[in-house]
RODO-2510 file (C-alpha; in nm, 4 decimals, decimal comma):
residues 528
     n   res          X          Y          Z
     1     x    15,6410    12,1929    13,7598
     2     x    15,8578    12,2416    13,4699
     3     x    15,7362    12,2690    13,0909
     4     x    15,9397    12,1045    12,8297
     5     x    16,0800    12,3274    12,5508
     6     x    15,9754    12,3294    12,1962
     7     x    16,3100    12,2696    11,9545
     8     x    16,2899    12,5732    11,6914
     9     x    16,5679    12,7433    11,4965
    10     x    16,8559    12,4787    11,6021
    11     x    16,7853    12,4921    11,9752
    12     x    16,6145    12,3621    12,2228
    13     x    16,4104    12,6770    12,4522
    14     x    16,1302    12,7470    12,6437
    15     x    15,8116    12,7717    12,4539
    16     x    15,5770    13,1179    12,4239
    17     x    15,3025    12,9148    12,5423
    18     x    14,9553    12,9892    12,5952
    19     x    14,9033    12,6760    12,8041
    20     x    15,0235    12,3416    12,9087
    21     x    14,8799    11,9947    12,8994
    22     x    14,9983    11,6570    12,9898
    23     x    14,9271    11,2840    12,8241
    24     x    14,7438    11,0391    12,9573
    25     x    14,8087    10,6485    13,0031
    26     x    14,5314    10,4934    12,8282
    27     x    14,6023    10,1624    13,0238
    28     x    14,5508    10,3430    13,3825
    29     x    14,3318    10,6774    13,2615
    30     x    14,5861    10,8835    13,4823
    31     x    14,8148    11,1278    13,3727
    32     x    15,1609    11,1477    13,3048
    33     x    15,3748    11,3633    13,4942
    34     x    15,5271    11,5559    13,2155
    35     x    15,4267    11,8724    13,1276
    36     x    15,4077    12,0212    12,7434
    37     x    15,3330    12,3432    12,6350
    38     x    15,0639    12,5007    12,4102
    39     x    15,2478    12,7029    12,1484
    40     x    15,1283    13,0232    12,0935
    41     x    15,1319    13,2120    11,7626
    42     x    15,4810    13,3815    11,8477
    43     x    15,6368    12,9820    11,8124
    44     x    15,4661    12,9298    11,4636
    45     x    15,5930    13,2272    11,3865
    46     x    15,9479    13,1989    11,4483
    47     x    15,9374    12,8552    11,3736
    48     x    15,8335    12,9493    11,0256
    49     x    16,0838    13,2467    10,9643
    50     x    16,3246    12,9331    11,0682
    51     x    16,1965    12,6986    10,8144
    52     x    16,2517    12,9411    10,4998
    53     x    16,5695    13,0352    10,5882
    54     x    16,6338    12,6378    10,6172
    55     x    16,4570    12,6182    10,2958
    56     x    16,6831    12,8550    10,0959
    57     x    16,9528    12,6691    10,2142
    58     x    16,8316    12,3146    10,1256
    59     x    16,8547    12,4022     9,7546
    60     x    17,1985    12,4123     9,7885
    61     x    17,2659    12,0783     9,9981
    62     x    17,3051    11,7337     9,7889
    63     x    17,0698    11,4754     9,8049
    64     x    17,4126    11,3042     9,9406
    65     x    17,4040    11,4986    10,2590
    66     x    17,0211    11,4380    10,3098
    67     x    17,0049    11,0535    10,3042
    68     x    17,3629    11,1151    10,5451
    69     x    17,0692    11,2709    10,7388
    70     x    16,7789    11,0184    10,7316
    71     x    17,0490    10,7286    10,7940
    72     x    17,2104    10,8621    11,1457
    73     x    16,8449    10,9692    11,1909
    74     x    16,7489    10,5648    11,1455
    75     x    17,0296    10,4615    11,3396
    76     x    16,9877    10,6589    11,6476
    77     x    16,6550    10,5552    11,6757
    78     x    16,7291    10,2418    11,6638
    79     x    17,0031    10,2921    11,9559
    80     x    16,7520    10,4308    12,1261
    81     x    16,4656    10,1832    12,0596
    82     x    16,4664    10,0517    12,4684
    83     x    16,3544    10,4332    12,5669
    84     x    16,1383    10,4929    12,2756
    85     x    15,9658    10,1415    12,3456
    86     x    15,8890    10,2436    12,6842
    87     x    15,7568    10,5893    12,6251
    88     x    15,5463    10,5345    12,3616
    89     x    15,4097    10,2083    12,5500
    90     x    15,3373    10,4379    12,8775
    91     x    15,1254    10,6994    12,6312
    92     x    14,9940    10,4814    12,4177
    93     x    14,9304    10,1632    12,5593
    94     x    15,0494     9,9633    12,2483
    95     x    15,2503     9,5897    12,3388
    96     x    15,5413     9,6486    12,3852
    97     x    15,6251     9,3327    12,1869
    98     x    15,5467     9,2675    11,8678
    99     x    15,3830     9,5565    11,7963
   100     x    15,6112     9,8937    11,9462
   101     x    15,9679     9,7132    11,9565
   102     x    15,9554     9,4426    11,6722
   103     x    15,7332     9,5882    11,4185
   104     x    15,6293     9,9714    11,4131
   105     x    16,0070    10,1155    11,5783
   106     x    16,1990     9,8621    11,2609
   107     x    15,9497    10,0034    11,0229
   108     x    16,0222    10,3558    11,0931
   109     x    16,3996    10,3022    11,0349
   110     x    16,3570    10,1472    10,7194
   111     x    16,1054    10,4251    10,6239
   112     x    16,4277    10,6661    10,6947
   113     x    16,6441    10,4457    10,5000
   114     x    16,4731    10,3795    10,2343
   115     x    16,4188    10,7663    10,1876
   116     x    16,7176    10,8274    10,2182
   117     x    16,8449    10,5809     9,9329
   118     x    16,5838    10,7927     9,7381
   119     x    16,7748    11,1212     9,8183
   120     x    17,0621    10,9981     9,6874
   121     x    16,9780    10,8302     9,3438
   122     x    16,7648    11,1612     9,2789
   123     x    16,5225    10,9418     9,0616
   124     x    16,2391    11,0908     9,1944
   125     x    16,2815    11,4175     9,0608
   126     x    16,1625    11,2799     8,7293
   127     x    16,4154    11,5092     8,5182
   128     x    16,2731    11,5447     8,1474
   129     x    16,5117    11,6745     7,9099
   130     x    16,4207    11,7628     7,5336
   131     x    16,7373    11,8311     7,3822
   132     x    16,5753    11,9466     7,0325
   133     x    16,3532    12,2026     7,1713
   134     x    16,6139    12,3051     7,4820
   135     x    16,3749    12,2369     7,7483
   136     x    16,4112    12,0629     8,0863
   137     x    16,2439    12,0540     8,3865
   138     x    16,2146    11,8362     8,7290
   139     x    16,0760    11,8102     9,0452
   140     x    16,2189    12,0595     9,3262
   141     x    16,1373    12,1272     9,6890
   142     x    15,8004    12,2987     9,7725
   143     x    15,9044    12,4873    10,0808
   144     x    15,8587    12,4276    10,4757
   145     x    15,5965    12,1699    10,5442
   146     x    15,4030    12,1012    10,8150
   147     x    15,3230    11,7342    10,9526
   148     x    15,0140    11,6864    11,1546
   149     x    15,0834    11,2954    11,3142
   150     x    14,8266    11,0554    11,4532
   151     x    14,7812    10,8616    11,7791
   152     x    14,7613    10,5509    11,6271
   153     x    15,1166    10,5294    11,5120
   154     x    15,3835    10,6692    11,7595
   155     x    15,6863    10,5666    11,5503
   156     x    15,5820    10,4941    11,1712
   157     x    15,3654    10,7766    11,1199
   158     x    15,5307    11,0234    11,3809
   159     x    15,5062    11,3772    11,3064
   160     x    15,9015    11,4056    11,3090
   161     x    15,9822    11,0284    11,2138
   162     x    15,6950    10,8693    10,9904
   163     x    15,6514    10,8696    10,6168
   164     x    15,5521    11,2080    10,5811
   165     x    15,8206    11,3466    10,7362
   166     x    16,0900    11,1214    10,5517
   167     x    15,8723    11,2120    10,2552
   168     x    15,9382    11,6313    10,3038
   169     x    16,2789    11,5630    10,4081
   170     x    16,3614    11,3467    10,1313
   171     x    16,2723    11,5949     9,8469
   172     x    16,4870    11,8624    10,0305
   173     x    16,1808    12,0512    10,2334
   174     x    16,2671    12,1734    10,6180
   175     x    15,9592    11,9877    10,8541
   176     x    15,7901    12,1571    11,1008
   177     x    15,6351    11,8645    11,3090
   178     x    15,3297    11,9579    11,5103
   179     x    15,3283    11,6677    11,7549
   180     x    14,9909    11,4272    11,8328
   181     x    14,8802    11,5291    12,2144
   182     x    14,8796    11,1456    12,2714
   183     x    15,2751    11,1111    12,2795
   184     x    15,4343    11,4004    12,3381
   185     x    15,6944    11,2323    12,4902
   186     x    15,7685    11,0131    12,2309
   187     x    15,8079    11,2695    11,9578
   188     x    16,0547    11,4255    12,2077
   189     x    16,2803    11,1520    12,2000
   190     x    16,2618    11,1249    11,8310
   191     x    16,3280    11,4407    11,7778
   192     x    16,6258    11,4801    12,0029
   193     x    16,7314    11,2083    11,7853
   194     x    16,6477    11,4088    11,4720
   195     x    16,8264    11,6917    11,5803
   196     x    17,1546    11,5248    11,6580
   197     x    17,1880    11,3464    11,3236
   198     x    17,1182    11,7094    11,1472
   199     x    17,3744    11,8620    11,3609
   200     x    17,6362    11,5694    11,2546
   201     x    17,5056    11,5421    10,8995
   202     x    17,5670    11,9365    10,8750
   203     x    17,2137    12,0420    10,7298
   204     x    17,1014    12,3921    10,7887
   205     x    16,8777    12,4807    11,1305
   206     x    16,5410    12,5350    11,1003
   207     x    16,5340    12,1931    10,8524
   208     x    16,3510    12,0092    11,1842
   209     x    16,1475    12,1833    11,4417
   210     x    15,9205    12,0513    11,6683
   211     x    15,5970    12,2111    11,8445
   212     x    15,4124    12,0362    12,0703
   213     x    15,0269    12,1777    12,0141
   214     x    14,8958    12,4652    11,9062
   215     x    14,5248    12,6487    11,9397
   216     x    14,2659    12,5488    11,6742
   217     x    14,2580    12,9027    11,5184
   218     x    14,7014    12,9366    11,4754
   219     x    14,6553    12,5768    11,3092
   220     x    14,4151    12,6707    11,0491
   221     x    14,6456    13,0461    11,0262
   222     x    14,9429    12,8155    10,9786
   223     x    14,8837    12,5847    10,6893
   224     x    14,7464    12,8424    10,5272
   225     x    15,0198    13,1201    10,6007
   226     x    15,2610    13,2495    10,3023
   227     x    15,5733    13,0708    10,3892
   228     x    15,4434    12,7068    10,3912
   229     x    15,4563    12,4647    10,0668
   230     x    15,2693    12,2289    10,1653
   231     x    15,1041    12,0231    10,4893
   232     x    15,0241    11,6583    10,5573
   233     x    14,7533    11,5727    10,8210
   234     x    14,6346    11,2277    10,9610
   235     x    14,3681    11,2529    11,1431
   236     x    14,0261    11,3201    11,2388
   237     x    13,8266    11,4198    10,9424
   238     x    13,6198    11,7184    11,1533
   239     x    13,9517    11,8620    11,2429
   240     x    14,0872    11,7926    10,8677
   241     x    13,8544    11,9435    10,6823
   242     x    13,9138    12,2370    10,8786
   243     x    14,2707    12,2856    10,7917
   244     x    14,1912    12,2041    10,4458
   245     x    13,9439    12,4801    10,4386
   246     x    14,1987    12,7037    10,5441
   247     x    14,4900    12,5600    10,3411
   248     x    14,2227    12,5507    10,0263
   249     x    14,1288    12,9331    10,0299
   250     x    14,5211    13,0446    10,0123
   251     x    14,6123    12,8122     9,7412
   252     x    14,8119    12,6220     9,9874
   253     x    14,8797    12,2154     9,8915
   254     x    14,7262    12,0149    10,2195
   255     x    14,7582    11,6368    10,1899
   256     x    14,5001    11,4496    10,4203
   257     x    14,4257    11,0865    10,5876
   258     x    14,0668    11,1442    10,7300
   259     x    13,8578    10,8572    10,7534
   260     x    13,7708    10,4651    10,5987
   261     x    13,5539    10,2204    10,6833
   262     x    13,7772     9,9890    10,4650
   263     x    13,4755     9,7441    10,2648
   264     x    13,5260     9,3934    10,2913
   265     x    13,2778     9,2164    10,0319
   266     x    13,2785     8,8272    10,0725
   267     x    13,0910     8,6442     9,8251
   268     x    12,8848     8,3322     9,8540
   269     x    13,1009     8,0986     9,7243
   270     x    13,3870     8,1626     9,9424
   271     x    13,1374     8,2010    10,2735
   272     x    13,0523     7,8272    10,1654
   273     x    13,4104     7,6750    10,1182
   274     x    13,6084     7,8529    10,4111
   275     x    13,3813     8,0563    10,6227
   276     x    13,5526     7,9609    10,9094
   277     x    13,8774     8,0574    10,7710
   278     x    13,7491     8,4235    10,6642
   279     x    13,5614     8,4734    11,0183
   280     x    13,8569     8,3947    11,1882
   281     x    14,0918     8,6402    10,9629
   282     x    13,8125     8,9295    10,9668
   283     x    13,7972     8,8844    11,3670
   284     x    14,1463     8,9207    11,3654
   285     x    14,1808     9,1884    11,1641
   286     x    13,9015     9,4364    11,3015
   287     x    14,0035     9,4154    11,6400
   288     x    14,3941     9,3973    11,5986
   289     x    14,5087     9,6504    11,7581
   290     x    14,1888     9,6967    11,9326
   291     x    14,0269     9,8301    11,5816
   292     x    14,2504    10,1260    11,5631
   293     x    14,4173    10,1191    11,2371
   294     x    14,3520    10,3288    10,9617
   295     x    14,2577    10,0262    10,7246
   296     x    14,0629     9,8415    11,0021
   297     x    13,7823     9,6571    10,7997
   298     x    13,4874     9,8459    10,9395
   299     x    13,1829     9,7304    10,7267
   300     x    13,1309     9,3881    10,5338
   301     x    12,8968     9,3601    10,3068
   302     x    12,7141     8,9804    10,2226
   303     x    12,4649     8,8508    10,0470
   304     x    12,1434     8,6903    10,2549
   305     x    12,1098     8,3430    10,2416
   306     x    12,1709     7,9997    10,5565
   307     x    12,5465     8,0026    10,4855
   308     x    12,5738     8,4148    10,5841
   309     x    12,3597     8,3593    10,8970
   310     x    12,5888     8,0736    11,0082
   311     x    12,8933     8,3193    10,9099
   312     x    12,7732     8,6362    11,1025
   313     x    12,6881     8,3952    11,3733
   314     x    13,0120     8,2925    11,3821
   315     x    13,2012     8,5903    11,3543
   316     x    12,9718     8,6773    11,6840
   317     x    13,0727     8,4238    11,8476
   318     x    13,4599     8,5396    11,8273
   319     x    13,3757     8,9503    11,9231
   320     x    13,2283     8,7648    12,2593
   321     x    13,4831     8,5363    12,3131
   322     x    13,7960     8,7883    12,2396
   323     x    13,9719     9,0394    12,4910
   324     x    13,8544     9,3811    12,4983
   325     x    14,1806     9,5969    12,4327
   326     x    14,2610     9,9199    12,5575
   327     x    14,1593    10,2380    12,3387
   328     x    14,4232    10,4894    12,2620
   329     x    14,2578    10,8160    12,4226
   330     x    13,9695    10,9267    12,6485
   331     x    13,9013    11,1205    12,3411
   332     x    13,9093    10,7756    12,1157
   333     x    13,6418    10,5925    12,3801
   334     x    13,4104    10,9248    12,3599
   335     x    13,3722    10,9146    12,0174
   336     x    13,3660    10,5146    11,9109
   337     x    13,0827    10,5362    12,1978
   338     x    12,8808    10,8014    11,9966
   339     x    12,9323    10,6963    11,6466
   340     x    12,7719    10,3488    11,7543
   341     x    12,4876    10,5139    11,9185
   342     x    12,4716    10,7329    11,5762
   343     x    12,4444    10,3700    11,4071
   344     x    12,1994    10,2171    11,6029
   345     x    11,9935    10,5477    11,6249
   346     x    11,9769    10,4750    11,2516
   347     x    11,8502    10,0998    11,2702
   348     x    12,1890     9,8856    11,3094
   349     x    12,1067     9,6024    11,5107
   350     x    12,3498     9,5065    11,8027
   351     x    12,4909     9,1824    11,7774
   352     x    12,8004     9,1796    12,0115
   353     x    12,8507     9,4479    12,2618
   354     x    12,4910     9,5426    12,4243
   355     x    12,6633     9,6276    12,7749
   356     x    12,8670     9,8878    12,7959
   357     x    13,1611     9,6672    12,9860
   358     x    13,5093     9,6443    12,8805
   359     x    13,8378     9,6259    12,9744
   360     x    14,0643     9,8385    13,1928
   361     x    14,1162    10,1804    13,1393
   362     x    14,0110    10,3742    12,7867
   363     x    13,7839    10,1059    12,6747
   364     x    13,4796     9,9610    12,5384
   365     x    13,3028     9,6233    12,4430
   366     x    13,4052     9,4558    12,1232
   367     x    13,0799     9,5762    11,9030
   368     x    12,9553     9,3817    11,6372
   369     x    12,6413     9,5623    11,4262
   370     x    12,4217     9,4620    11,1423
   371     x    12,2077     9,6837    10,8871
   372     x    11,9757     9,5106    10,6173
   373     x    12,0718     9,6474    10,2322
   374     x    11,7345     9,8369    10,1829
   375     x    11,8390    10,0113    10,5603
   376     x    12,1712    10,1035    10,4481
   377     x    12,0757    10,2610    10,0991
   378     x    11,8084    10,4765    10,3048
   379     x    12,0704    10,6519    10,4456
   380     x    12,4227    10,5357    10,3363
   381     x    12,5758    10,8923    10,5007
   382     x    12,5043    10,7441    10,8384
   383     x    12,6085    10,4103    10,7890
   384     x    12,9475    10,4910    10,7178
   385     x    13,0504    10,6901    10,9850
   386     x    13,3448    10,5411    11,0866
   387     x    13,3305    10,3631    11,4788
   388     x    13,7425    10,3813    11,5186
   389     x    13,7956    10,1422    11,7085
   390     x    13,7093     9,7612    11,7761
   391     x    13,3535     9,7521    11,5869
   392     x    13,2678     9,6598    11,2366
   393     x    12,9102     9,6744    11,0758
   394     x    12,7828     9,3671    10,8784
   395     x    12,5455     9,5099    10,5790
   396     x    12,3519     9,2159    10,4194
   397     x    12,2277     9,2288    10,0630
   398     x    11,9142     9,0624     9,9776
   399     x    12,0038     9,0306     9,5875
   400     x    12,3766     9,1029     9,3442
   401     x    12,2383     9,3527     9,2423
   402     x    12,1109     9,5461     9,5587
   403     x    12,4596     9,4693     9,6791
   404     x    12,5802     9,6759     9,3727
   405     x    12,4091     9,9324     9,4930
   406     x    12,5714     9,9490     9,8233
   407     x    12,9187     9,9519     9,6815
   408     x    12,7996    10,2600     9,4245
   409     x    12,6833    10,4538     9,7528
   410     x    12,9743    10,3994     9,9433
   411     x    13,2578    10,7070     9,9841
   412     x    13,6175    10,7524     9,8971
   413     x    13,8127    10,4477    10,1061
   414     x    14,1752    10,3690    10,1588
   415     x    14,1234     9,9943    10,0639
   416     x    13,8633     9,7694     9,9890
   417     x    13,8641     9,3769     9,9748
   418     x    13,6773     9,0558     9,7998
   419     x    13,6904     8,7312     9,9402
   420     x    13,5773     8,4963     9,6220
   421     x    13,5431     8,0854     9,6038
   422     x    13,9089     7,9705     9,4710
   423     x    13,7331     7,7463     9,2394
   424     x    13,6073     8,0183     9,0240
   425     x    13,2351     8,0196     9,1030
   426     x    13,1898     8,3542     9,2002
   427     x    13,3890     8,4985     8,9258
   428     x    13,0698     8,6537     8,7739
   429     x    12,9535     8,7644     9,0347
   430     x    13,3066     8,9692     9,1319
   431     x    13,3490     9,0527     8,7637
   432     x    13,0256     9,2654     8,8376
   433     x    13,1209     9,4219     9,1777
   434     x    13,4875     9,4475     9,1817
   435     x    13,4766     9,7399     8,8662
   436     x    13,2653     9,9353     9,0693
   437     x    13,4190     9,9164     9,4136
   438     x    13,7873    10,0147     9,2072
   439     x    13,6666    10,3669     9,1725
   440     x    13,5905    10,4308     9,5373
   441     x    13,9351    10,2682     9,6962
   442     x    14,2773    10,3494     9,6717
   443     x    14,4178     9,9773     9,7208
   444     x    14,2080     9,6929     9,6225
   445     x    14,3012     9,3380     9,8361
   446     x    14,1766     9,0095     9,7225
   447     x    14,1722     8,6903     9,9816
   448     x    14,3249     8,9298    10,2220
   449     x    14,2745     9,1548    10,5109
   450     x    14,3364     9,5127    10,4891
   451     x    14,5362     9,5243    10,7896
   452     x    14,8505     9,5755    10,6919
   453     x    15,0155     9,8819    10,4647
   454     x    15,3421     9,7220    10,3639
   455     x    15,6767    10,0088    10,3184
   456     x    15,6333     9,9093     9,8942
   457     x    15,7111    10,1123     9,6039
   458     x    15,4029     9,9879     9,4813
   459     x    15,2065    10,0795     9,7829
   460     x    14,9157    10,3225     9,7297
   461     x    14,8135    10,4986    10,1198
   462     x    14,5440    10,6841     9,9561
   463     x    14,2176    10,7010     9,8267
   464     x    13,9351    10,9010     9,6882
   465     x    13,7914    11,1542     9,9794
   466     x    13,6751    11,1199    10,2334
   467     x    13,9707    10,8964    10,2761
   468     x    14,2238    11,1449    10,1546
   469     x    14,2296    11,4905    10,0714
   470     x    14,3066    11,3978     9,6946
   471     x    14,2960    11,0795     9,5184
   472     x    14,6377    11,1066     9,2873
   473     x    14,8704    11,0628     9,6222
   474     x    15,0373    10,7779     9,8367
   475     x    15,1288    10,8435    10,1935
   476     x    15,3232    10,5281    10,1621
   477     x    15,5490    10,4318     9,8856
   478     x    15,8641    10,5676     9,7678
   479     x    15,9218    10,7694     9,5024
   480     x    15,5061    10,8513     9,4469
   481     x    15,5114    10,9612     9,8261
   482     x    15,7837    11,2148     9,7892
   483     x    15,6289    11,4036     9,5119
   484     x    15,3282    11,5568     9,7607
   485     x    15,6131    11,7723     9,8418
   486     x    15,7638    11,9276     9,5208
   487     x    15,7057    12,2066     9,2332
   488     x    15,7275    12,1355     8,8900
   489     x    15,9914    12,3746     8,7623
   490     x    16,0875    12,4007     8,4028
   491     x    16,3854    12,5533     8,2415
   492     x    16,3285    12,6831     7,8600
   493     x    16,6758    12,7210     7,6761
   494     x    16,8806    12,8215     7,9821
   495     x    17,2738    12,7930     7,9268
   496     x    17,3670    12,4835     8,0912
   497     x    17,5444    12,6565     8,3482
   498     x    17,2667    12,7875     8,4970
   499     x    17,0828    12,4602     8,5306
   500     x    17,0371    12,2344     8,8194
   501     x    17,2219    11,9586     8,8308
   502     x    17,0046    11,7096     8,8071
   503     x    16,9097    11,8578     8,4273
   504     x    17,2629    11,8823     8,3113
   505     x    17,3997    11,6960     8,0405
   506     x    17,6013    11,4868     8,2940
   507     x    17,3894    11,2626     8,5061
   508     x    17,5117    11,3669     8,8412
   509     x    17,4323    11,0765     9,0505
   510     x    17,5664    10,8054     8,7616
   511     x    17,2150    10,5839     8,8761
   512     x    16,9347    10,8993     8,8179
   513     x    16,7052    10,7881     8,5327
   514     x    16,5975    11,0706     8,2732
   515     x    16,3319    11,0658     8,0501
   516     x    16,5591    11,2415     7,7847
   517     x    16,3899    11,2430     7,4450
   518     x    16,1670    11,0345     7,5173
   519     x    16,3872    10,7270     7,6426
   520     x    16,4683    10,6523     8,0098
   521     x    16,7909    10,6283     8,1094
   522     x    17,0820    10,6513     8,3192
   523     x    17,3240    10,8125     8,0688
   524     x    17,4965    11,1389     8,0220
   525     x    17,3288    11,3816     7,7359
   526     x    17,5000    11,3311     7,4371
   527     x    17,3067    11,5903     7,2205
   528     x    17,2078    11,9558     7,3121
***
């Protein structure tokens, strides 16, 4: 049975592999008949001696030539969308429609473009110029960096086609994409894409490489190895933290997406004027997707009282009545099974899902849990462990201020959410609660589900940890997402022939703002 090649250096070759493994289909539990190889050390390494020599040479390409890049990059994937659609829906067992062909595959190439437009204009390199004092200075590229991918996302957060990568790319940084074990196949296809549109775009080899897997031990050597600038992980946070350990003790920039439980607080007033409404839009929500988003709302916090019981009752009601979807991995259904026994081991009451049944293939029962307040602050560690997947955990408050106590124990989170009475009468009440669940979220929703992560230049993908690795950085949202992946470098009264171009007098682009002096703007330098 043959092994498909890893794509280092500019070609396409067999890999120095350790081992081989193949993807399952979630849908059917059986595997597919491809076979991928487990990279040894002797790939990382050449893969890496590839990506500095790329690096050198990326200094020296325009931003021009890059977003030429990330737009044939967006276009062949979009010529490609019927394969791409199929493979990723065979290994992941996402619809094929809306969610692979009509949402998550358009999102990707927009990602690319909208990088690339970024590559171009240059803005993001935040160029400073103090013409008094002759110093400059401006963002540059880091170095080679490594993207760790998910399984939830086979096209938008793809190891050699999601944000991070456009991110890297972008700012002028060669990727080397370590691919999720869930779609192989996929990231194949994109990056036979991505490697015809640097051949025709002319950028150097070695500026996208693509390995498959590699052993727990060469991971942790390789973020934290000399020639890397910088990684980005999504992932597990057991498997994160590892890498960041490593990455940590060499000085070596890691940026993670670990874990959320995404708090949704819903106040009294708006449980009494549309409870319906909000049950129906938090059902929807948590099990979109069959639970497996990154901002799935995973506990809800209310305050005790008739109108809460008929709301949780409610909300009950729908987990029952709704389809059990199909997990992404045998590896997702193993551990959503044990963090809900961890749960209920710790006093969470079952509400929906007290038989193990569920759908076809990787699997389990829509789950529905509840915790009282006084439970939850006995041991708030536990009751956050995040059940990825379709389950949520109701926490009920007996008092406001008991409920402010759950929101000042929780962790780091990507988002967190209020749902108040339009009319105004819980405005006290979230004037109270909302300051202190700020500090623990990245993005803060109101009358909304956390669902969706819209492609914004406003968009903060982050969070305090757990959630992330650091809380200053956006996985999402372009420029702030580009800058994971740059050095500060500052020139002190160079000759201006000597400079980058993005610090000379002349604006090079004509549309890159400057702070120069003080003032933004998009003219030449007039004074030196």
């Amino acid at each position: 049975m043959n092994t498909e090649p890893v794509y280092v250096a500019g070609q396409w070759r067999p890999s120095h592999a350790s081992g081989t493994f193949q993807a399952d289909n979630p849908a059917t539990k059986n595997p597919l008949a491809d076979v991928y190889p487990i990279s040894s050390w002797a790939d990382v390494d050449e893969a890496l001696d590839a990506a500095v020599e790329a690096a050198d040479a990326l200094r020296n390409v325009p931003g021009e030539q890059i977003g030429l890049f990330l737009e044939l990059y967006a276009a062949l994937i979009e010529a490609q969308r019927a394969p791409l659609v199929a493979m990723a829906h065979a290994e992941t067992a996402l619809p094929v429609r809306p969610r692979l062909a009509e949402v998550e595959l358009p999102r990707t190439s927009g990602q690319l473009r909208e990088a690339a437009r970024a590559a171009r204009t240059g803005s993001w390199l935040l160029p400073t110029i103090d013409t008094k004092l002759n110093i400059r200075s401006c963002h540059a590229p880091l170095g080679p960096v490594w993207v760790f991918g998910p399984n939830n996302f086979p096209f938008a957060f793809n190891s050699i086609a999601g944000g991070d990568f456009a991110a890297a790319i972008a700012t002028g940084n060669p990727v080397i994409a370590k691919a999720n074990t869930s779609h192989p196949g996929t990231t194949r296809l994109l990056a036979l894409a991505a490697a015809q549109a640097a051949h025709e775009a002319g950028l150097p080899k070695g500026t996208v490489q693509l390995l498959y897997r590699i052993g727990h031990e060469d991971g942790a050597r390789a973020v934290a190895d000399a020639r890397v600038g910088a990684t980005a992980y999504t992932g597990s946070r057991a498997a994160g933290l590892v890498l960041k350990a490593a990455a940590d003790r060499a000085g070596k920039p890691i940026y993670l997406e670990l874990s959320s439980v995404n708090p949704v607080v819903i106040l009294p007033g708006a449980i009494q004027t549309r409870g319906e409404q909000i049950a129906g839009e938090f059902v929807t929500s948590c099990l979109m997707g069959t639970g497996q988003f990154c901002t799935n709302p995973g506990l809800v916090i209310l305050l005790e009282g008739a109108e809460t019981e008929k709301f949780v009752a409610a909300v009950a009601d729908k987990f029952r009545q709704a389809p059990v979807g199909t997990l992404l991995s045998s590896g997702v259904e193993r551990t959503l099974a044990a963090n809900l026994r961890k749960l209920v081991a710790g006093g969470a009451q079952i509400l929906v899902g007290e038989t193990p049944a569920a759908g076809a293939g990787y699997s389990h029962a829509n789950t529905l849990l509840r915790v009282g307040g006084a439970k939850f602050l006995a041991d708030p560690e536990r009751f956050q462990t995040e059940a990825f997947g379709n389950a949520s955990l109701v926490v009920t408050a007996r008092s406001n201020a008991e409920a402010a106590q759950i929101i000042d124990a929780l962790e780091g989170n990507l988002t967190g959410c209020f749902y108040a009475d339009a009319g105004g009468n819980d405005e006290t009440l979230y004037s109270q609660l909302a300051p202190r669940l700020r500090r623990r979220v990245g993005r803060l929703l109101n009358d909304k589900m956390p669902t969706g992560v819209a492609v914004s230049s406003a968009m903060n993908h982050g969070g305090p940890f757990p959630a992330t690795g650091h809380p200053g950085f956006t996985a999402v949202g372009i420029p702030a997402a580009l800058r994971r992946f740059t050095a500060l470098e500052c020139y002190d009264n160079v000759p201006a022939h000597r400079l980058p171009a993005a610090l000379a007098n002349k604006n090079p682009t004509g549309t890159m703002w400057r702070l120069i002096d003080g003032n933004w703007s998009q003219a030449d330098v007039t004074a030196a």
